[in-house]
C-alpha positions as CSV (number, residue, x, y, z in Angstrom):
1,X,0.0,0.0,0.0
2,X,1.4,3.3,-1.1
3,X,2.1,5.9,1.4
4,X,0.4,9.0,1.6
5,X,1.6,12.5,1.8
6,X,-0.1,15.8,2.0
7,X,1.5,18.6,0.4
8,X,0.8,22.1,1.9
9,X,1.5,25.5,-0.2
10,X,-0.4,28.2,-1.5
11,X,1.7,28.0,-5.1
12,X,0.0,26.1,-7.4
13,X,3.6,25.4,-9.1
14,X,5.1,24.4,-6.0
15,X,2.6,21.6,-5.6
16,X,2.2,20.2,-9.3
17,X,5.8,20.1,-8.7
18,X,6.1,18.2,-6.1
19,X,3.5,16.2,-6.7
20,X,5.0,15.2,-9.9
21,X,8.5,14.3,-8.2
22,X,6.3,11.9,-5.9
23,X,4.1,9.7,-8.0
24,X,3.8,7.0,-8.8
25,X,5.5,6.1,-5.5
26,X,3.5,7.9,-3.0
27,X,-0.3,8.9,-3.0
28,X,0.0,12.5,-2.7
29,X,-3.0,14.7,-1.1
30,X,-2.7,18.9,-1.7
31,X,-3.7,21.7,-0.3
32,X,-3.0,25.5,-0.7
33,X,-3.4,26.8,2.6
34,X,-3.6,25.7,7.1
35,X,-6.5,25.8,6.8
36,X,-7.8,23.3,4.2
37,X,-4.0,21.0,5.5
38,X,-5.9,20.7,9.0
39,X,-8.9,18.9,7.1
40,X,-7.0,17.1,5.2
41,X,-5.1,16.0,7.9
42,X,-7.6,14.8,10.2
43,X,-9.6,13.2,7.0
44,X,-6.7,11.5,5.0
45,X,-4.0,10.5,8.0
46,X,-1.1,10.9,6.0
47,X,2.0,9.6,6.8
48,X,4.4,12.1,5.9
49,X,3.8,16.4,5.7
50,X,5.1,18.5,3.2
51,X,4.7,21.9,4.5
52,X,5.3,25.6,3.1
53,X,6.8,27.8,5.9
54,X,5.4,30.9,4.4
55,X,1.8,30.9,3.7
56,X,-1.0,33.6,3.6
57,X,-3.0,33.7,7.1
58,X,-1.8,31.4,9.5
59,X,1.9,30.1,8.6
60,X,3.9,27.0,8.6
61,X,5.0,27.5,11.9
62,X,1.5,27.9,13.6
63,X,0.2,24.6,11.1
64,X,3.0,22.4,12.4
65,X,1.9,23.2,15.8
66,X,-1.1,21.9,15.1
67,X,0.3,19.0,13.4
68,X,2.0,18.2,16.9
69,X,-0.5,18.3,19.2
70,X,-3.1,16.3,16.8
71,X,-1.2,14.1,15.4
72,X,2.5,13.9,17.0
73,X,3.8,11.0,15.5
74,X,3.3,12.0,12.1
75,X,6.8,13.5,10.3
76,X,6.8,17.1,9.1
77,X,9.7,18.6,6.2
78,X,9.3,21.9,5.7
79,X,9.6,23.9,2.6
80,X,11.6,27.1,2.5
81,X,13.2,29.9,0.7
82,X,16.6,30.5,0.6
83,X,16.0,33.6,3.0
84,X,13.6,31.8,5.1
85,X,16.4,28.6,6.3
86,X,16.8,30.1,9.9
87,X,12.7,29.9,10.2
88,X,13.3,26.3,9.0
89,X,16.2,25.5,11.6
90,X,13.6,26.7,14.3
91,X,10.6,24.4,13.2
92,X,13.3,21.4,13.8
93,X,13.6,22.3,16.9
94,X,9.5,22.2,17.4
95,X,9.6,19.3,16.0
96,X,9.8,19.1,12.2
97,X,12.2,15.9,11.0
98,X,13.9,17.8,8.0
99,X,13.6,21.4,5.7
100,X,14.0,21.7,1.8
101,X,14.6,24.5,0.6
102,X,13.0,26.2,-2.5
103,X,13.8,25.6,-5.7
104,X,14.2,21.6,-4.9
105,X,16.3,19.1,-6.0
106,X,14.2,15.9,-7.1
107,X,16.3,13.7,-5.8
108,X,17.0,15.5,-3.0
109,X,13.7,15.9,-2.3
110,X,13.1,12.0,-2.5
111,X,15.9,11.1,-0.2
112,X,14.8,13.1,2.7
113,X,10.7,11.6,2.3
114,X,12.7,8.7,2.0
115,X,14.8,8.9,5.4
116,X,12.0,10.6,6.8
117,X,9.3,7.9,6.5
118,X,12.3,5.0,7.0
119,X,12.9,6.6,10.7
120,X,9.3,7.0,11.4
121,X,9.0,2.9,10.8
122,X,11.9,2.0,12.6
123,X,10.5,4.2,15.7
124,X,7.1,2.4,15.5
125,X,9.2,-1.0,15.6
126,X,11.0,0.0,18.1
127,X,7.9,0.6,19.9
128,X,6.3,-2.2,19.7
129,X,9.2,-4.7,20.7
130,X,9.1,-2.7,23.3
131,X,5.8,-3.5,24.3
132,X,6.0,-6.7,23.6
133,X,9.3,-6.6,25.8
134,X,7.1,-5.4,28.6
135,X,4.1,-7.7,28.1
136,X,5.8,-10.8,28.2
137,X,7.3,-10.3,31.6
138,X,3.7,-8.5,32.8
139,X,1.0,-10.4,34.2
140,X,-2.5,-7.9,34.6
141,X,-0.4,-5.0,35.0
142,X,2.2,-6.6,36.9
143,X,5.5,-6.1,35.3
144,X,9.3,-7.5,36.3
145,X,11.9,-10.6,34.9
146,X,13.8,-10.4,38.2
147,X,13.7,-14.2,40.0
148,X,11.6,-12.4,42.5
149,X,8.8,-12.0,40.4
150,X,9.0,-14.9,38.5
151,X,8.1,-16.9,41.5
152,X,5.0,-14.4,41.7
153,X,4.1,-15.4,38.3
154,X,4.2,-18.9,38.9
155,X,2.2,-18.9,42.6
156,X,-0.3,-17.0,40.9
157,X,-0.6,-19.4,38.4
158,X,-1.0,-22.5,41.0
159,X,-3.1,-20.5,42.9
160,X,-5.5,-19.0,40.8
161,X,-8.4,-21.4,39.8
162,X,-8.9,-23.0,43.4
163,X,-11.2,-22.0,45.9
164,X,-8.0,-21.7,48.1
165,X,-7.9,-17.7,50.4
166,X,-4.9,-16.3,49.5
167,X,-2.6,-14.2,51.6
168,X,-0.7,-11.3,49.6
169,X,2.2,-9.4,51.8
170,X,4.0,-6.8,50.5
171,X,5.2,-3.5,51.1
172,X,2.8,-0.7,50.7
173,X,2.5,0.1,47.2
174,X,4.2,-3.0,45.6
175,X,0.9,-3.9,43.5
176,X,-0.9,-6.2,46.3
177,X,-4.2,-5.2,44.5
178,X,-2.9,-6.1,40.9
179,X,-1.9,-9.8,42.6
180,X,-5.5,-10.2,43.7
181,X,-6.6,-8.9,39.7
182,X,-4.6,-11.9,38.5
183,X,-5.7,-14.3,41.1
184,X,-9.0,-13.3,40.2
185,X,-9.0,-13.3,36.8
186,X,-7.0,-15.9,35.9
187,X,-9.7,-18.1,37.8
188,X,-13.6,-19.7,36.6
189,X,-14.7,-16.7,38.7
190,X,-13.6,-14.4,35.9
191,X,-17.0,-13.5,34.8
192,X,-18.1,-13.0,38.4
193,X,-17.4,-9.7,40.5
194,X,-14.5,-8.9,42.2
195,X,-15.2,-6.7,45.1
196,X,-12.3,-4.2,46.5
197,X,-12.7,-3.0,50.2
198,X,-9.8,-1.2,51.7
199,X,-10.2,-2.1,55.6
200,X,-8.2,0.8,56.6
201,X,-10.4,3.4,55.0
202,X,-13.5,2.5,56.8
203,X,-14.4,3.3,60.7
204,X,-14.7,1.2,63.2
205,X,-18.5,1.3,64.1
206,X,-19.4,1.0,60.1
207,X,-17.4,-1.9,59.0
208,X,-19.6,-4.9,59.7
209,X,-22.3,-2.9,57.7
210,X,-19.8,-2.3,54.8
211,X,-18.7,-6.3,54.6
212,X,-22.2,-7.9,56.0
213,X,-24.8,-5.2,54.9
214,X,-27.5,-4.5,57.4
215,X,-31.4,-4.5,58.1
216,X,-33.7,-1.9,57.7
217,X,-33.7,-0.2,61.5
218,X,-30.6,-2.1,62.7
219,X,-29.5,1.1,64.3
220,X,-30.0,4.9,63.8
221,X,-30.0,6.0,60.3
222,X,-30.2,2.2,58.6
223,X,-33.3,3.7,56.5
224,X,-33.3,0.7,54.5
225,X,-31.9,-3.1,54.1
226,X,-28.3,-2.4,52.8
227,X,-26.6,-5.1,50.7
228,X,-22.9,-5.6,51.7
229,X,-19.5,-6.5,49.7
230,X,-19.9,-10.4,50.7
231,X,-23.0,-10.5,48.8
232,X,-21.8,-8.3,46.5
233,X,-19.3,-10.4,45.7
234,X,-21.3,-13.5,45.6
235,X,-20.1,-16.0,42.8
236,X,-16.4,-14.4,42.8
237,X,-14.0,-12.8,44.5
238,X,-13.7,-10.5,47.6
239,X,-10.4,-8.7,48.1
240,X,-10.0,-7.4,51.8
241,X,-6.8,-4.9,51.7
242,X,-5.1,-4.1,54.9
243,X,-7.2,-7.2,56.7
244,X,-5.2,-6.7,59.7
245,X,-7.0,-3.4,60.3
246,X,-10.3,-5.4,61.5
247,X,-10.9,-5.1,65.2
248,X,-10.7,-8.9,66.7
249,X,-14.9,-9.1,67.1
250,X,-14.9,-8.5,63.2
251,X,-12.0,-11.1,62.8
252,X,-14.3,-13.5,64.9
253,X,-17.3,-12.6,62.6
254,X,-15.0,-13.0,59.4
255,X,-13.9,-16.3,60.5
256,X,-17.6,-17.6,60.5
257,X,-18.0,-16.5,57.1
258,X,-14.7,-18.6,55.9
259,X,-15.5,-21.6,58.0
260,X,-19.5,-21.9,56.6
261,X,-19.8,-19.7,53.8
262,X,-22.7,-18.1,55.5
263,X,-22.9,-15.1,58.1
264,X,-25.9,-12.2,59.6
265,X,-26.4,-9.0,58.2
266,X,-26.0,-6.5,60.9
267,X,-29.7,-6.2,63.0
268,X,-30.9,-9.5,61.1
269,X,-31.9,-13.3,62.4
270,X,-31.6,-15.5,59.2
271,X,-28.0,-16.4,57.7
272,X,-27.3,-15.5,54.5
273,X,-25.3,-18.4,52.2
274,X,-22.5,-16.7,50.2
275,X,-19.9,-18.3,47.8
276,X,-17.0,-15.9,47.9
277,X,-13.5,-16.6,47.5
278,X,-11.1,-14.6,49.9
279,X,-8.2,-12.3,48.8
280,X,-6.4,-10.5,51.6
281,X,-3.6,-8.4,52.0
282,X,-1.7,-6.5,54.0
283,X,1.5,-4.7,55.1
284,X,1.8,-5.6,58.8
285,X,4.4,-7.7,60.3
286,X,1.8,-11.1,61.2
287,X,3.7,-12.5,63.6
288,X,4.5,-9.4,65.6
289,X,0.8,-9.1,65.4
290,X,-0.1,-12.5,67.0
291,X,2.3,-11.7,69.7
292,X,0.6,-8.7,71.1
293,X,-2.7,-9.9,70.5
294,X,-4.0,-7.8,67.5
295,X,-4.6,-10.6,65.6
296,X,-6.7,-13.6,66.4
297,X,-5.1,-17.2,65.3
298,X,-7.5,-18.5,64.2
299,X,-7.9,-16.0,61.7
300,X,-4.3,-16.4,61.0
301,X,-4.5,-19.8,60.1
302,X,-7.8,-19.3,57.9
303,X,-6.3,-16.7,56.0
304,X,-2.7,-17.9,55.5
305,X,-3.7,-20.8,53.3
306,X,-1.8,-19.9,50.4
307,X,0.9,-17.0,50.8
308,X,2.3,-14.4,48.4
309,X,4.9,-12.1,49.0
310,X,5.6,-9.0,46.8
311,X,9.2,-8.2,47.5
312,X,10.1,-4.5,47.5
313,X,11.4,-2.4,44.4
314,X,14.5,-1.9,46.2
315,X,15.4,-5.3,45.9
316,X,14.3,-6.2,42.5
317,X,16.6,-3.0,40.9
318,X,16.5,-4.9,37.6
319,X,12.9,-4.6,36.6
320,X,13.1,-0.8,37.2
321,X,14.0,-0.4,33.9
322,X,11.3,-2.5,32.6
323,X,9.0,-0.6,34.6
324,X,9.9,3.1,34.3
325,X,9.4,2.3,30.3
326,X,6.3,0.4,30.9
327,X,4.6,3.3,32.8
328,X,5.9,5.5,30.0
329,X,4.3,4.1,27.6
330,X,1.2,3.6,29.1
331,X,1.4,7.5,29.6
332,X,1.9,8.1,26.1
333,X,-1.3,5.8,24.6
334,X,-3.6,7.1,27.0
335,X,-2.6,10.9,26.1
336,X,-1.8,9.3,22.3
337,X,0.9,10.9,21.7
338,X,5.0,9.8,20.5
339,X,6.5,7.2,22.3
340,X,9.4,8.4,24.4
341,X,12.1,6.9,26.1
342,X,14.7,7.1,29.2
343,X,18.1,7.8,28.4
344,X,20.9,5.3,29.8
345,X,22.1,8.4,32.3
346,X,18.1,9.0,33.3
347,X,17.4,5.5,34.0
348,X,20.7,4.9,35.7
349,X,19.4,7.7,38.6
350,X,16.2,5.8,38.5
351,X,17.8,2.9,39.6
352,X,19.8,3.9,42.4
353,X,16.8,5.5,44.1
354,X,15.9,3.7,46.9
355,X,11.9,4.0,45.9
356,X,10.5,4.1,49.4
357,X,7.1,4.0,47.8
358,X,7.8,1.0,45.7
359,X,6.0,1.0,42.2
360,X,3.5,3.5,43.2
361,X,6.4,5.4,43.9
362,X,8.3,4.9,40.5
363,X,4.8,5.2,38.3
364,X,4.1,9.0,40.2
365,X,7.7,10.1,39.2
366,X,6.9,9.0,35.5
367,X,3.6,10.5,35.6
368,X,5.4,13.9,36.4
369,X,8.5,13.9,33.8
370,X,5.6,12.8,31.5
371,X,3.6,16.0,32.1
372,X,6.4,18.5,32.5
373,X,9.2,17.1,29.8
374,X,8.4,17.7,26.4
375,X,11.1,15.9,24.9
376,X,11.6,12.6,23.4
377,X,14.6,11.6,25.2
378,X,14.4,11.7,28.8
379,X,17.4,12.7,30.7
380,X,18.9,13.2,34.7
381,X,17.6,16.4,35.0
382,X,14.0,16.4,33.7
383,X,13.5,13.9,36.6
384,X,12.5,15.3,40.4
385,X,15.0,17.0,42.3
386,X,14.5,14.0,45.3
387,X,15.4,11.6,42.9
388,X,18.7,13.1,41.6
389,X,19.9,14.3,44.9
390,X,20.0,10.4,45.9
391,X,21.5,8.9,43.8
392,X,24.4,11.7,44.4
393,X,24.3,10.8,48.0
394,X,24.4,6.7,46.9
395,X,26.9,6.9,44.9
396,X,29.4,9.2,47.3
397,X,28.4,7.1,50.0
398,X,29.3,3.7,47.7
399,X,32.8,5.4,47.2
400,X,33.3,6.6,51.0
401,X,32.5,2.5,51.8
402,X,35.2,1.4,48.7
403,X,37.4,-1.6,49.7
404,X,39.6,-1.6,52.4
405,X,38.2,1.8,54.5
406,X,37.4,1.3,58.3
407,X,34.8,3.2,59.7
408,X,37.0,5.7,61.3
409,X,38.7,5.9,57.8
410,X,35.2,6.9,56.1
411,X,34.4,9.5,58.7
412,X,37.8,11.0,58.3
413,X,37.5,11.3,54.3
414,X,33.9,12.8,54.8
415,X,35.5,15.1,56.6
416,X,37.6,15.9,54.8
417,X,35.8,16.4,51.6
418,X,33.1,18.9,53.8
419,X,36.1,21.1,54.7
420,X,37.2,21.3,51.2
421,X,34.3,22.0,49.6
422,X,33.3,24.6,51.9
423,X,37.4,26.3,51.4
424,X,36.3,26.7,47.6
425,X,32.9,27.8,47.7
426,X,34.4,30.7,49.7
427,X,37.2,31.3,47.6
428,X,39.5,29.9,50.7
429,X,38.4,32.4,52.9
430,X,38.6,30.5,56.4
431,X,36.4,32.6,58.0
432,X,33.5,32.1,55.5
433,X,34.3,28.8,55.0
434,X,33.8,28.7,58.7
435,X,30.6,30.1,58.6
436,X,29.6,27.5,56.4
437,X,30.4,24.3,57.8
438,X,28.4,26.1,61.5
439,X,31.8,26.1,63.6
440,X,34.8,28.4,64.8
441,X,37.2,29.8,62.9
442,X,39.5,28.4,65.4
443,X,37.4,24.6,65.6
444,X,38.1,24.9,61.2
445,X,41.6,25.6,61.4
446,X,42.1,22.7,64.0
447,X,40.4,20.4,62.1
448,X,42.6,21.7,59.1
449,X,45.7,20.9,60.7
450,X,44.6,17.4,62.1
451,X,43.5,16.8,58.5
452,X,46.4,17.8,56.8
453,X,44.7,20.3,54.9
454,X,47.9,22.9,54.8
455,X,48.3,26.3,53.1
456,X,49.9,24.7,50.0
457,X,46.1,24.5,48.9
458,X,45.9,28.4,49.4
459,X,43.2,31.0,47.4
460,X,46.3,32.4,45.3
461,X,47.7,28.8,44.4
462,X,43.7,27.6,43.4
463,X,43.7,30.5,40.4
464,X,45.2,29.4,37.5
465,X,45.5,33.1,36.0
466,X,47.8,33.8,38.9
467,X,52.0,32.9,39.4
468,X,52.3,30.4,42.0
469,X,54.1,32.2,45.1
470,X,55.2,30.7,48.2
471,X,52.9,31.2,51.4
């Protein structure tokens, strides 16, 4: 199928021109001004813009913004005089992919729709391998190829199509709710609901409503029979997040419920059958939790059938890659515009952060270098300042612990890199360097003389404009 190209300027010439330099190869599409380009545009699809810089009404310039916020991934070469090329140079830089100049070369002019087209291709391919890179390690939105997460992959699998409750323990925001997605459907109940309540987010004195429902007048305000998540979730799955949050009466009532599949709405005599299957998760340290009594073991044992543990980002560094790009692209198909990418410095930062927040963490960083870089390539400092500022800190701290320094040793060298850096950020000034380390004049050169931090490294000898004179 021939490609198509819509050819945008107001010279009739210009265009039979061009047009004629193009077929039979490439379907050609024209128009003489913005305005009818923009129809065309959004009617035809083309794969490739010619477009005239200098046009009657609105210009090339204002057009090929257009271009990039309707359809970004489509390339732009614009047409120019020879007293127009500096215009040209700018629309590269708002993102045309090549300027002709005016009269053309045919061949010239073949080449570069040529190239042009060739790289548009090659960045679509490279777009989908990537996808497809991403999909086969991701599993319902869960994504990694470290070890870790391959034995998620293959628990989830075991687990999924039994009637088994299954315990997920993670981290908070390692993806504990995307687990219970693929539990849930990668199981027979996959036409059936699944049912979310975040235990946490209720209070206290409403929770039994919100997992048992209630009867009309149970209490003050219960207007009305109220239907709760168990029968909600009747037929499929029920995914309790943060479980440990239930108060031990509600653990009691819960255990009823997985023991005979049945259980009272609150204010109500007859028991209500249910077939539910049990998802649970939490961040809580069970066994601490058994210990003081917050947790009933009975429950324990009801729950703990079948465990899953999320391990933390920090410890499966390899899949942050994998991720970061994942999230990126995600980003770009919802808001459909060109695929970016991390560059190797970028991604290297991302890795040594030490992602407190796990994924949640890493997807809310790519969210914001999404919405505030513009760019296709996605470098160190387009990403937040928190991030960058750690990975400085990890990586001095990785040289300060370098083979064969004490603790003592480490110390010392910290030391001694504070008291330089503050000696030439005030031109070796000792007073102001002072200052700014917070101690004496007297306490800095002390500490000076104990490092060996002499007046060889003095403000005259530090300027390389100046003789060096003896102190």
């Amino acid at each position: 199928m021939k490609k198509r190209i819509l050819l945008v300027d107001d010279e009739p010439g210009i265009r039979a021109a061009l047009k004629m330099v193009l077929q039979p190869g490439y379907e050609t599409i024209a128009a003489s001004s913005a305005q009818e380009g923009l129809q065309a545009l959004r009617r035809e699809s083309p794969n490739l813009v010619l477009l005239d810089i200098v046009m009657p009404g609105e210009d090339g310039l204002e057009f090929l913004e257009a271009i990039r916020a309707e359809q970004p991934e489509v390339p732009v070469i614009m047409l120019s005089a020879l007293n127009a090329v500096k215009t040209a140079v700018e629309a590269m830089k708002r993102g045309a992919a090549d300027y002709l100049t005016k009269p053309f070369d045919a061949e010239e002019l073949r080449l570069k729709v040529s190239k042009a087209l060739s790289a548009r291709e090659l960045e679509r391919e490279v777009h989908y391998l990537r996808v497809q890179a991403v999909n086969r390690y991701a599993l319902h939105g869960l994504v990694g190829k470290s070890q870790a997460m391959q034995e998620v992959y293959a628990k989830i699998e075991q687990a999924a199509d039994t009637r088994t409750t299954v315990l997920i323990t993670g981290e908070s925001g390692t993806g504990k709710e995307l687990v219970a997605r693929a539990l849930h459907y990668n199981s027979s109940r996959r036409d059936r609901p699944l049912i979310a309540l975040n235990c946490a987010a209720i209070p206290e004195p409403l929770i039994e409503s919100e997992l048992f429902g209630h009867e009309k007048g149970a209490f003050t305000g219960a207007d009305a029979r109220r239907i709760g998540h168990f029968e909600l979730a009747h037929g499929g799955s029920l995914f309790l997040d943060e479980i440990t949050e239930l108060n031990t009466t509600t653990q009691a009532k819960l255990l009823r419920v997985l023991q005979h599949r049945e259980f009272l709405r609150v204010g109500g005599a007859q028991p209500v059958k249910v077939d539910v299957r049990i998802l649970a998760a939490t961040n809580k340290d069970l066994t601490a939790m058994l210990r003081r009594g917050e947790l009933r073991e009975d429950i324990y044992y009801r729950i703990n059938v079948v465990s899953i543990h999320l391990p933390p980002l920090r410890e499966r560094p390899e899949d942050i890659p994998l991720l970061a790009q994942h999230f990126l692209a995600r980003r770009a198909d919802e808001e459909k515009r060109a695929p970016r990418e991390f560059s190797q410095e970028a991604m290297e930062v991302l890795t040594k952060h030490h992602w407190p927040g796990n994924v949640r963490e890493l997807e809310n960083v790519v969210e914001q270098v999404s919405i505030w870089c513009r760019q296709a390539i996605i470098r160190p400092e387009h990403l937040p300042t928190f991030v960058r500022l750690e990975s400085r800190t990890e990586a001095f701290c990785e040289e300060l612990a370098g083979p064969g320094l004490s603790l003592e040793e480490a110390v010392i060298e910290l030391e001694r890199k504070k008291i330089l850096d503050a000696l030439r950020r005030t031109d070796y000034i000792q007073t102001h360097a002072a200052v700014l380390l917070g101690i004496s004049r007297r306490m800095l050169k002390y500490r000076m003389d104990l490092l060996g931090i002499g007046p060889r490294e003095s403000r005259v000898r530090e300027s390389p404009d100046q003789p060096k004179m003896l102190q």
